[in-house]
Backbone as CSV, one residue per row, in Angstrom:
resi,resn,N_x,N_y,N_z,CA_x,CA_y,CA_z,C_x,C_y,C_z
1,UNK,0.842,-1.189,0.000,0.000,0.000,0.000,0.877,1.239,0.000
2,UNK,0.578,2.219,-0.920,1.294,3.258,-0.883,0.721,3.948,0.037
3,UNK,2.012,5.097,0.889,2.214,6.048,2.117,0.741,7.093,1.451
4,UNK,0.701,7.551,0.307,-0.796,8.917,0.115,-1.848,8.001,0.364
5,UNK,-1.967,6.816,0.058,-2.959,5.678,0.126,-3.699,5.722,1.737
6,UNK,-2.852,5.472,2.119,-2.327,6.050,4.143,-3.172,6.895,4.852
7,UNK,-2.210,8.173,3.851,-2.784,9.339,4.446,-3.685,9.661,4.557
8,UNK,-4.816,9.380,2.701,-5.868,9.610,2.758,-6.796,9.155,3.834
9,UNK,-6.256,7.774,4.257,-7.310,7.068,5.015,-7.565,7.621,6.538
10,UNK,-6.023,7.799,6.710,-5.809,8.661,8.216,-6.768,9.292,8.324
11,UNK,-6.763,10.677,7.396,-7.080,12.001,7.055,-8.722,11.515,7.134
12,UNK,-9.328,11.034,6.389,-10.596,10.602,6.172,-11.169,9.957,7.102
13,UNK,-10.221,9.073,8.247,-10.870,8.318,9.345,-11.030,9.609,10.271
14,UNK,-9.939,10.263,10.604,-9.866,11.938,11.919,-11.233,12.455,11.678
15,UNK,-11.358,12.652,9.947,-12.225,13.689,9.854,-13.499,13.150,9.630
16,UNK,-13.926,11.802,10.183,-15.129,11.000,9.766,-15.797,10.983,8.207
17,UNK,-14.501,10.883,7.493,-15.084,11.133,6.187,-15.129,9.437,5.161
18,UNK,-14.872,8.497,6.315,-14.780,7.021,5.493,-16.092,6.472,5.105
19,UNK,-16.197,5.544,4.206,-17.275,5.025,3.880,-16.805,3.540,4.811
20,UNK,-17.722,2.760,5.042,-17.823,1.254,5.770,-16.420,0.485,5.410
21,UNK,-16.168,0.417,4.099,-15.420,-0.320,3.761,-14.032,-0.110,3.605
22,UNK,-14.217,1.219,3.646,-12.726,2.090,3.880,-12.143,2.285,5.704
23,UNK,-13.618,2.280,6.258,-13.426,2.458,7.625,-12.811,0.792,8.064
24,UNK,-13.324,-0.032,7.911,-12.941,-1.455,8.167,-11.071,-1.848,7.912
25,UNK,-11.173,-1.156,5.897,-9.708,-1.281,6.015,-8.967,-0.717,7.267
26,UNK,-9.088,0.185,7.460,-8.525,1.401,8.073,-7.811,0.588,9.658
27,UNK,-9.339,-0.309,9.969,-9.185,-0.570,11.524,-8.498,-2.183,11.335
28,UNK,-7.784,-2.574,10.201,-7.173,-3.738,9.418,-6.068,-2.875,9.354
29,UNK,-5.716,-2.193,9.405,-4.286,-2.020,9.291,-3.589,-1.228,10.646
30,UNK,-4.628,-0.460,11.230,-4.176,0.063,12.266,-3.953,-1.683,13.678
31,UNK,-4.581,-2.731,13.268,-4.419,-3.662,14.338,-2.856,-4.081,13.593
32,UNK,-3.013,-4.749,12.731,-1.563,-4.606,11.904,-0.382,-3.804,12.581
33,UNK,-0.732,-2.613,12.222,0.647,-1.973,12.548,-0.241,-0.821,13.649
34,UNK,-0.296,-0.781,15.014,0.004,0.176,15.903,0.250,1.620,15.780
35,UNK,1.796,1.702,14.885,2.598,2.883,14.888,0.737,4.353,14.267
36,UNK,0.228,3.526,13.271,-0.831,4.548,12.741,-1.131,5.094,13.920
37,UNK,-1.299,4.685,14.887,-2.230,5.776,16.084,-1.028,6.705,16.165
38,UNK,-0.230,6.987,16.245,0.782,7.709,16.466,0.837,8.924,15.351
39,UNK,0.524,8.636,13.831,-0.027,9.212,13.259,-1.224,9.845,12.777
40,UNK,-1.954,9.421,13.851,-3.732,9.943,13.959,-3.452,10.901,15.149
41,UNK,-2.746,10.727,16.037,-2.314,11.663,16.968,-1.746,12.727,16.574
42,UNK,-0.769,12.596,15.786,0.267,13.599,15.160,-0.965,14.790,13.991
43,UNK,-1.688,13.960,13.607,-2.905,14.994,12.605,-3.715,15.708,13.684
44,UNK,-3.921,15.044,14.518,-5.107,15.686,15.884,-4.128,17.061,16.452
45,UNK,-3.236,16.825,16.649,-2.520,17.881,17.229,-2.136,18.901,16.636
46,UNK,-1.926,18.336,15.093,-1.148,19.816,14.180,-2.735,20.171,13.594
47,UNK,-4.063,19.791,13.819,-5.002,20.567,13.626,-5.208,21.442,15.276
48,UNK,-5.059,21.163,16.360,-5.164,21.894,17.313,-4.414,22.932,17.558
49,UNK,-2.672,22.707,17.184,-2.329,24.057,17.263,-2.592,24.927,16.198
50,UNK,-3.016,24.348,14.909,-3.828,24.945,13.802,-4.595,26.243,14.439
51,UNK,-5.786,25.616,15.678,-6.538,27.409,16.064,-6.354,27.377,17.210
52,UNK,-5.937,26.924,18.063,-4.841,27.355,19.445,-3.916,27.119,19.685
53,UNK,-3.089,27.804,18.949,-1.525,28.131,19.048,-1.016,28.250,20.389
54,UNK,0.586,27.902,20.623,0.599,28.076,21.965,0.893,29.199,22.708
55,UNK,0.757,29.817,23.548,1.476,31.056,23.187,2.638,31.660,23.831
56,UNK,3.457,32.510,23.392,4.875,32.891,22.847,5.315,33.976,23.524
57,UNK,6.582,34.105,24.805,6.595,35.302,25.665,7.544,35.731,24.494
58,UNK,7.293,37.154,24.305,8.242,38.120,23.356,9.453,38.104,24.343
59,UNK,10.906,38.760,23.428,12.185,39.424,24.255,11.939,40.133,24.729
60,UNK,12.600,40.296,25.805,12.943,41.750,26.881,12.801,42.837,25.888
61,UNK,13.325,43.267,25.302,13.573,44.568,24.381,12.021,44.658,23.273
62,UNK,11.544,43.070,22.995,10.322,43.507,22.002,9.250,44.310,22.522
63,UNK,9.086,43.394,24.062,7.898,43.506,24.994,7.925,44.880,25.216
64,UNK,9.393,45.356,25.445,9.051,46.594,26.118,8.747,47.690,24.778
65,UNK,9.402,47.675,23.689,8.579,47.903,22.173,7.127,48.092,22.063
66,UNK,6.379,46.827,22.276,5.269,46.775,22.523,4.459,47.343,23.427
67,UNK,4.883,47.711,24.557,4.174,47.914,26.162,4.256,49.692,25.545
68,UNK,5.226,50.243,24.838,5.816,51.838,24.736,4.789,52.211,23.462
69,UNK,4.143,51.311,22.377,3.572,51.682,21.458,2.154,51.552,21.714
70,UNK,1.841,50.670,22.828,0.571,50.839,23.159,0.192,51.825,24.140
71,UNK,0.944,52.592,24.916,0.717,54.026,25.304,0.484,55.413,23.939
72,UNK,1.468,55.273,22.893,1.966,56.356,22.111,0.285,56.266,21.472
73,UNK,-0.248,57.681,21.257,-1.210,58.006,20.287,-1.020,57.499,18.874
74,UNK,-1.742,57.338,18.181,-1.681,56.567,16.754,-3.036,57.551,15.799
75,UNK,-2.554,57.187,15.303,-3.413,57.771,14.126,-4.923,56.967,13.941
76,UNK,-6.065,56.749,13.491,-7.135,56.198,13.877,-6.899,55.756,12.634
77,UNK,-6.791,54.168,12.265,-6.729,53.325,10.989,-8.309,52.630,10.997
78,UNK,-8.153,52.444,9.717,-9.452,51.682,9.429,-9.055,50.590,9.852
79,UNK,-10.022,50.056,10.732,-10.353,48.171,11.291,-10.016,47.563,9.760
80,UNK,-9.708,46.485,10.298,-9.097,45.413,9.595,-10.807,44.168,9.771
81,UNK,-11.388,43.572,9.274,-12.635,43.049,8.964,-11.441,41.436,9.251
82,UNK,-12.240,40.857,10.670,-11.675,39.935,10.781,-12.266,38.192,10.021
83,UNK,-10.911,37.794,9.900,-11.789,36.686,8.730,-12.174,35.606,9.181
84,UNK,-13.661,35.612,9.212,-14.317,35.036,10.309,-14.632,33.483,9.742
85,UNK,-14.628,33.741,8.490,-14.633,32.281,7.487,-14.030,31.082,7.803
86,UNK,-11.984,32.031,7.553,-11.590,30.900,7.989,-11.324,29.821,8.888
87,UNK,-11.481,31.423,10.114,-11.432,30.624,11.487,-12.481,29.970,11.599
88,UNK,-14.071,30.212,11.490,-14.972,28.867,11.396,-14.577,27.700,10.987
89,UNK,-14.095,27.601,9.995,-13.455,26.175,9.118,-12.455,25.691,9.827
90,UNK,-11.856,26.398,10.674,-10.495,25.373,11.440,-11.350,24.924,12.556
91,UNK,-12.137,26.320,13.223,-12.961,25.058,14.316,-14.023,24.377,13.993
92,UNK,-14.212,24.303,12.733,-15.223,23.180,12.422,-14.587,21.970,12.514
93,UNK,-13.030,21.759,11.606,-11.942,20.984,11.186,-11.600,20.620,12.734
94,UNK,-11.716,21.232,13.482,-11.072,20.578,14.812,-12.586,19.961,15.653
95,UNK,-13.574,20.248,15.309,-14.774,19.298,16.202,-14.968,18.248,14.977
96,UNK,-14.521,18.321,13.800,-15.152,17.260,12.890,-13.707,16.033,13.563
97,UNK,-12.574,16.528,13.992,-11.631,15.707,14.035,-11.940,14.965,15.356
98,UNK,-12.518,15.874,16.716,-12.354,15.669,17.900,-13.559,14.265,17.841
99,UNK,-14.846,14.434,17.357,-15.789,13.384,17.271,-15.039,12.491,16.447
100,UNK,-14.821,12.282,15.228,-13.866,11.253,14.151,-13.056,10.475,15.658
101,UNK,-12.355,10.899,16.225,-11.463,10.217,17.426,-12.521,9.904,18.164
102,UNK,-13.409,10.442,18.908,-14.274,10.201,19.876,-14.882,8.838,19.197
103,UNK,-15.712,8.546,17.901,-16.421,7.740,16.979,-15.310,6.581,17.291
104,UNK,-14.244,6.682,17.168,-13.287,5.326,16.684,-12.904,4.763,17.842
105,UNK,-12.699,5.727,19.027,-12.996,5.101,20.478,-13.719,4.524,20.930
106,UNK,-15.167,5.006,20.764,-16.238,4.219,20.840,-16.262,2.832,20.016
107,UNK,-16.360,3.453,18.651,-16.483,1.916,17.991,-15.555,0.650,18.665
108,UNK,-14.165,1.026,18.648,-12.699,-0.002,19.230,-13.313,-0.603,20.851
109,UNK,-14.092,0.294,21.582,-14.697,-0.086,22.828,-15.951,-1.158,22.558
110,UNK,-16.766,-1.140,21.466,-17.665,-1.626,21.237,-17.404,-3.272,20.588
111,UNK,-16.414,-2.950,19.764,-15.865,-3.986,19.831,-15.237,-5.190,20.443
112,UNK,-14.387,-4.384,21.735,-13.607,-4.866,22.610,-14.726,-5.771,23.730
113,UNK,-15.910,-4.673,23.522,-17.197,-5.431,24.668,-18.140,-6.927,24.024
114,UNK,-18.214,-6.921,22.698,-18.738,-7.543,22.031,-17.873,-8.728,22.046
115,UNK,-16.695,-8.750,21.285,-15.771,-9.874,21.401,-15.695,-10.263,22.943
116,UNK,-15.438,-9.651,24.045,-15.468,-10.349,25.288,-16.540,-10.952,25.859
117,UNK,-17.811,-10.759,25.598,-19.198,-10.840,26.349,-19.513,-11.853,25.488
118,UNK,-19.531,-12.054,24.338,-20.467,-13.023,23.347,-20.463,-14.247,24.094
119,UNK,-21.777,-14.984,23.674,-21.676,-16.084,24.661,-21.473,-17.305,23.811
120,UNK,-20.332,-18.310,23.753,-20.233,-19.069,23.182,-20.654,-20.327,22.980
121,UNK,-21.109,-21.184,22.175,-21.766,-22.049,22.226,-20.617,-23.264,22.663
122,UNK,-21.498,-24.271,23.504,-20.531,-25.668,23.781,-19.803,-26.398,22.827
123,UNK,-18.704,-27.229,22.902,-18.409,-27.742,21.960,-18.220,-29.244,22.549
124,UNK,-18.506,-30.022,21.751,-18.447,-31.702,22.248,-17.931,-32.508,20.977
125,UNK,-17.191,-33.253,21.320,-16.492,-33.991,20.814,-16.611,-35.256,21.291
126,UNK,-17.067,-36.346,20.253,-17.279,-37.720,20.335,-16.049,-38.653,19.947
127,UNK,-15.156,-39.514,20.952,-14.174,-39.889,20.439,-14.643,-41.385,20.214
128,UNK,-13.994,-42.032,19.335,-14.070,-43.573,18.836,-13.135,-44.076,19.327
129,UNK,-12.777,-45.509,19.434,-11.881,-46.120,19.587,-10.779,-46.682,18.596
130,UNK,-9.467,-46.376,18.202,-8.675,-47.121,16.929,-8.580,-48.646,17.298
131,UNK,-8.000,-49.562,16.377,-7.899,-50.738,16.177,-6.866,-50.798,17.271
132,UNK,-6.571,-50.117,18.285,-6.008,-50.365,19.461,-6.713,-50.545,20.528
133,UNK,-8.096,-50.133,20.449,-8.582,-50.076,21.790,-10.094,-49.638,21.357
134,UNK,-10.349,-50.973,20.387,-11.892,-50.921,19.524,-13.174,-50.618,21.070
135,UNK,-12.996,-50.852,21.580,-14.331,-50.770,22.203,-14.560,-49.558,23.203
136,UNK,-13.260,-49.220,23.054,-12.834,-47.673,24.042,-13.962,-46.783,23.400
137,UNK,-14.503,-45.299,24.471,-14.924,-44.392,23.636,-14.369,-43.246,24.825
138,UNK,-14.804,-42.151,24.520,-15.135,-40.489,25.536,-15.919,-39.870,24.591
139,UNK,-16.329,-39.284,25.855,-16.803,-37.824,24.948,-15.789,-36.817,25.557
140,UNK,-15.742,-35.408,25.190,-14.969,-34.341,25.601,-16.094,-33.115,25.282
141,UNK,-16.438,-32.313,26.135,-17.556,-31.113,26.335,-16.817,-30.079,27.078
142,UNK,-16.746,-29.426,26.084,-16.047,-27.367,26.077,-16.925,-26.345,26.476
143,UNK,-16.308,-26.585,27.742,-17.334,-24.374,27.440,-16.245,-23.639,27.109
144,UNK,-16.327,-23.017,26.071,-15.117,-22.347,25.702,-15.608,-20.650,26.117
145,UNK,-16.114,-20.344,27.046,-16.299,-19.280,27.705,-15.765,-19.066,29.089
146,UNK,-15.395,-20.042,29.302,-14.733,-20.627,30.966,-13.455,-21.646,30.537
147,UNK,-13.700,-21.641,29.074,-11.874,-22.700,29.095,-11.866,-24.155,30.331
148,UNK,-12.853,-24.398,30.806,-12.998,-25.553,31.051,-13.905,-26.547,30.062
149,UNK,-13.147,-27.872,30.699,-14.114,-28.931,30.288,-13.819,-30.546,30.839
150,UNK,-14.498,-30.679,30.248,-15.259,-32.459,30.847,-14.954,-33.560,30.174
151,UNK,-13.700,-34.555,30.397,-13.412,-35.395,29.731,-14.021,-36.469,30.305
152,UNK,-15.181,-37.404,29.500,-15.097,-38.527,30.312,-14.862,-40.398,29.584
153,UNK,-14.439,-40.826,29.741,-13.730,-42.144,29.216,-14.286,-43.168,29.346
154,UNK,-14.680,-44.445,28.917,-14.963,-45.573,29.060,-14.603,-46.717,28.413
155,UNK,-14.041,-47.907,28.989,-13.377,-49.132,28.319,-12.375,-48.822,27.697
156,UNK,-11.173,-47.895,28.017,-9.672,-47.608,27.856,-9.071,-48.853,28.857
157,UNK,-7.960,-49.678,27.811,-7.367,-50.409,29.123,-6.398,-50.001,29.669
158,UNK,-6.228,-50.167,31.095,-5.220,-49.356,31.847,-4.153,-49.793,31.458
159,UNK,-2.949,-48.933,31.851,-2.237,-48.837,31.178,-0.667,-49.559,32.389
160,UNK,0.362,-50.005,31.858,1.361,-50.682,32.821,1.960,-49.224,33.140
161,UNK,2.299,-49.113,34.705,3.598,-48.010,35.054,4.445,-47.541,34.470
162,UNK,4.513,-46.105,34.545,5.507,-45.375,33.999,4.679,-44.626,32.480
163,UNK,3.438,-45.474,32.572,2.922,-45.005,30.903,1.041,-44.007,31.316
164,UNK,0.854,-43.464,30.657,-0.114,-42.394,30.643,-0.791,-42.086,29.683
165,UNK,-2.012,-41.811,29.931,-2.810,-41.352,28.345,-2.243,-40.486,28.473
166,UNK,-2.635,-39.347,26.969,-2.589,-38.088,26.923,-3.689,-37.429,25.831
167,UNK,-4.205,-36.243,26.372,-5.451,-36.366,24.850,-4.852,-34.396,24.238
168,UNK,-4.628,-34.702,23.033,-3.867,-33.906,22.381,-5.574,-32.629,21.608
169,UNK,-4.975,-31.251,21.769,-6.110,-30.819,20.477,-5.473,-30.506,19.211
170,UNK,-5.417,-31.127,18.056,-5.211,-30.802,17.141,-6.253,-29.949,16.294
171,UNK,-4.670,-28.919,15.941,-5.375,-27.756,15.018,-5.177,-27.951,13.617
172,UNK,-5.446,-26.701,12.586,-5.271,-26.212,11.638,-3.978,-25.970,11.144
173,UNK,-3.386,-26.173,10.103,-1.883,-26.030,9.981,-1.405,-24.094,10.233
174,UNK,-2.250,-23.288,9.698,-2.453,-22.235,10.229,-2.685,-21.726,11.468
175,UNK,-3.203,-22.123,12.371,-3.950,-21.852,12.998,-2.764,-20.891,14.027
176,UNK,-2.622,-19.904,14.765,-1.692,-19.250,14.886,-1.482,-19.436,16.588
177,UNK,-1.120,-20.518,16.943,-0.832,-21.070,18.269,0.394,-21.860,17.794
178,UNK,0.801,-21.978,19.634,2.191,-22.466,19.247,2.002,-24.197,19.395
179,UNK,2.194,-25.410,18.686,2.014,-26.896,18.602,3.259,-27.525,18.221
180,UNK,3.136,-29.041,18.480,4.145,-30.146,18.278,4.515,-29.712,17.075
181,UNK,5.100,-30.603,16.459,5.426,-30.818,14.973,4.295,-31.701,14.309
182,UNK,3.047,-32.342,15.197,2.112,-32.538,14.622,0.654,-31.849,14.698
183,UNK,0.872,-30.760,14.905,-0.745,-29.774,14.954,-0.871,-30.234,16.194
184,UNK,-0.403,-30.327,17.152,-1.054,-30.390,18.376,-0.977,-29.656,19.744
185,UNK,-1.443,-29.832,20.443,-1.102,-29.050,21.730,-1.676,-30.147,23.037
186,UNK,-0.966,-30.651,23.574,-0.604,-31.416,24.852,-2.224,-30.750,25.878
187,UNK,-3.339,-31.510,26.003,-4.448,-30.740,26.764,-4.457,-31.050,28.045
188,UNK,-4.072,-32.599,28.294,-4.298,-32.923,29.631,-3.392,-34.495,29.498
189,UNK,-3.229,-35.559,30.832,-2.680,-36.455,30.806,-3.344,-37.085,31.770
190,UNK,-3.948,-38.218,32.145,-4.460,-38.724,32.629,-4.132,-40.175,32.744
191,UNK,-4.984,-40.975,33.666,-5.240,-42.587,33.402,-6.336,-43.036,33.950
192,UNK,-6.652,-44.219,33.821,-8.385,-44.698,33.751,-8.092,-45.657,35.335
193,UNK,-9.528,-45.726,35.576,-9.361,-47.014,36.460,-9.419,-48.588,35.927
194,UNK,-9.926,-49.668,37.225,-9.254,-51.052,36.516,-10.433,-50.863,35.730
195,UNK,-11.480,-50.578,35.417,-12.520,-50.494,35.076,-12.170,-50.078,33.546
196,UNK,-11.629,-49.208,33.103,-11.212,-48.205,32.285,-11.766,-47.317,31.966
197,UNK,-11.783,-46.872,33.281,-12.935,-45.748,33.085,-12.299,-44.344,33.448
198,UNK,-13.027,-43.027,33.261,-12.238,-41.718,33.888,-13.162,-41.088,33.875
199,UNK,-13.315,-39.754,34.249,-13.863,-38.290,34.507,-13.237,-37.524,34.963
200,UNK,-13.080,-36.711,34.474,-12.037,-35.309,34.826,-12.260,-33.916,34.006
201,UNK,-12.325,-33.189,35.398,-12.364,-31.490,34.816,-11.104,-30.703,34.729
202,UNK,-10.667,-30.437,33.333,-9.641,-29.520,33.159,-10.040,-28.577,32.156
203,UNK,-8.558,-27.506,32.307,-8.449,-26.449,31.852,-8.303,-26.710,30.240
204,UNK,-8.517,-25.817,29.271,-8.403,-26.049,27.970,-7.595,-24.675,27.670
205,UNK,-7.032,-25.188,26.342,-6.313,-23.952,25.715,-7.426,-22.904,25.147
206,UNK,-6.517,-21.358,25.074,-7.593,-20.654,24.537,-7.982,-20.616,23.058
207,UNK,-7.367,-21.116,22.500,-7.668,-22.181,20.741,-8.933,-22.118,20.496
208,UNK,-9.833,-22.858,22.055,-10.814,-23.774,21.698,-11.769,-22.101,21.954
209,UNK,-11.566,-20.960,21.915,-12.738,-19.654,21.978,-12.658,-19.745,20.033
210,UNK,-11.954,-20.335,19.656,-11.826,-19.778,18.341,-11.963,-21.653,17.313
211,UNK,-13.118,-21.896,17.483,-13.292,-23.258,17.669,-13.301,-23.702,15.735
212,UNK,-13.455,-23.012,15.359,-12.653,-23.762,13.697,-11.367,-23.918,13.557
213,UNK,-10.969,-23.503,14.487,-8.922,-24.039,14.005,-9.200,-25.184,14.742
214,UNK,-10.178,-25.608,15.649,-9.830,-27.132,15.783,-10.401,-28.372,15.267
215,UNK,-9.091,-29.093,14.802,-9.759,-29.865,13.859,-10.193,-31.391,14.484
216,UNK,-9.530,-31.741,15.054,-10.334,-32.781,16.273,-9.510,-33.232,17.624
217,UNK,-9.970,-33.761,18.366,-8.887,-34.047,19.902,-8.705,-35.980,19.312
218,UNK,-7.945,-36.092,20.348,-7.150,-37.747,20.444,-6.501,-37.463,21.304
219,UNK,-6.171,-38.953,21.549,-5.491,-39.806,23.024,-4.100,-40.850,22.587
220,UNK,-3.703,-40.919,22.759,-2.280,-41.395,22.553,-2.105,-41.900,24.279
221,UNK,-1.040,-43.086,24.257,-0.458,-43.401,25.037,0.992,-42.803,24.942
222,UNK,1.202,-42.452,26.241,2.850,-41.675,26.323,3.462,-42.204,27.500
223,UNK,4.886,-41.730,27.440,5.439,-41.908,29.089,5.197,-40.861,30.006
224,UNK,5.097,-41.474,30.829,4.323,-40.355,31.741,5.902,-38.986,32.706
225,UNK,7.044,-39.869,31.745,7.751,-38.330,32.523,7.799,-37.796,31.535
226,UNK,7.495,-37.882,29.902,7.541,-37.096,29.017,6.257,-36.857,28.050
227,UNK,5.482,-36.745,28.515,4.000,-36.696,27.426,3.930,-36.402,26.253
228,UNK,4.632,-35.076,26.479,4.432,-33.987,25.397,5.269,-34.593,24.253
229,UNK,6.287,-35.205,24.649,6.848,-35.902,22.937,5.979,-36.255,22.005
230,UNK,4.690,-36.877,22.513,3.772,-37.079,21.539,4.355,-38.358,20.274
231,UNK,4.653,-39.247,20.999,5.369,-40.431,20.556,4.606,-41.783,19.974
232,UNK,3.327,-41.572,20.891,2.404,-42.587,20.817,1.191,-42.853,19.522
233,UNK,0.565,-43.553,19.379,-0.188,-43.825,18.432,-1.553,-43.339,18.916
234,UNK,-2.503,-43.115,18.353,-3.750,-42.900,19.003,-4.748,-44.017,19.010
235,UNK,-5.211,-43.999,20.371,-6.460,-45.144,21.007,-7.381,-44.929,20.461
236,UNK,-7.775,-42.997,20.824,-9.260,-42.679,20.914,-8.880,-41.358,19.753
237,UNK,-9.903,-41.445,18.608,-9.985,-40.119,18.091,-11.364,-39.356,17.478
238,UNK,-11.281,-38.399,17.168,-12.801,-38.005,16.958,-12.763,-36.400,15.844
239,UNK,-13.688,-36.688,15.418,-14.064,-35.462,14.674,-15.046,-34.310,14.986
240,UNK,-15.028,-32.911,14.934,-16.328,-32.251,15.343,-17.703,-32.802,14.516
């Protein structure tokens, strides 16, 4: 994107002059790159000292210039017709700018309330058993508004010492979290009773608020001083 490309938009967002789709870019590049507020600031200000300048103590020698000519009689000049035009237009230019900022605060707040408050729907996941452990199942149930959830297991066979389930969430090859070298992320580690059974409430990654990068959970057997290698084959897996 070219720098006038920029400006215009700056210039046009201050002065509430964007259309929807220009305004959207606008708030697409300012999440992008930051530094723009710095330049929406820098326009806000050189329109403010635009009609309130700051103001300026004269030299010793001007002042007193000044202080000596406003005693001395003068000749009676014709008034000067002050130009009332332009100064309207700068303080128009400075309330069209001050709301434009006020508008984009609001909106960025409205946003910020919306994305936090929305209420998210559950997510459940039905796992199967692989040709390791055909008769195994779980389910897994997300509130991904509380980042908890509910793993529960049945007919997993327990497992000999030293060894541990582990149930992995695999994402999206995109998906912009940090994972194994196989899309995954390490969720929890557990083991069943003689029964092969489990229930357990844990914490979930925050992935799962953004529930299309995940593409399904599984269980792998691991060693239990190293899980996260993610070494094992999977028991239990499932699709949304």
């Amino acid at each position: 994107m070219s720098s006038e490309h920029l400006e215009l938009l700056i210039a046009g967002y201050v002065l509430g002059d964007l259309d929807p789709a220009e305004a959207a870019e606008f708030e697409r590049l300012l999440e992008q790159n930051p530094a723009i507020a710095q330049e929406v600031e820098d326009m806000q200000q050189a329109l403010e000292v635009t009609y309130d300048p700051p103001e300026v103590t004269p030299p010793t020698h001007l002042r007193s210039a000044i202080l000596n000519a406003s005693v001395t009689p003068r000749r009676v000049r014709t008034r000067r017709s002050i130009p009332w035009n332009g100064i309207l237009n700068v303080i128009a230019a400075g309330m069209i700018l001050t709301l434009g900022m006020n508008n984009y605060s609001l909106h960025r707040s409205l946003l910020q309330y919306q994305a936090e408050n929305r209420e998210l729907k559950e997510i459940v996941f039905a796992l199967r058993g692989t040709e390791r452990a055909k008769t195994a199942s779980a389910k897994f149930e997300v509130d991904p508004n509380r980042l908890e959830a509910t793993l529960t297991v049945q007919n997993l066979p327990p497992l000999p010492p030293g060894k541990v389930y582990a149930l992995w969430t695999v994402l999206k090859p995109e998906a912009p979290f940090t994972v194994d070298n196989l899309n995954s992320i390490l969720t929890v580690a557990f083991t069943v009773d003689a029964q092969g059974n489990a229930t357990q409430s844990i914490p979930v990654p925050k992935v799962y608020r953004n529930g299309e990068l995940v593409t399904r959970v599984a269980v792998t057997a691991e060693d239990a001083v190293a899980p996260q290698r993610h070494q094992g084959k999977a028991v239990l897996t499932s699709q949304l």
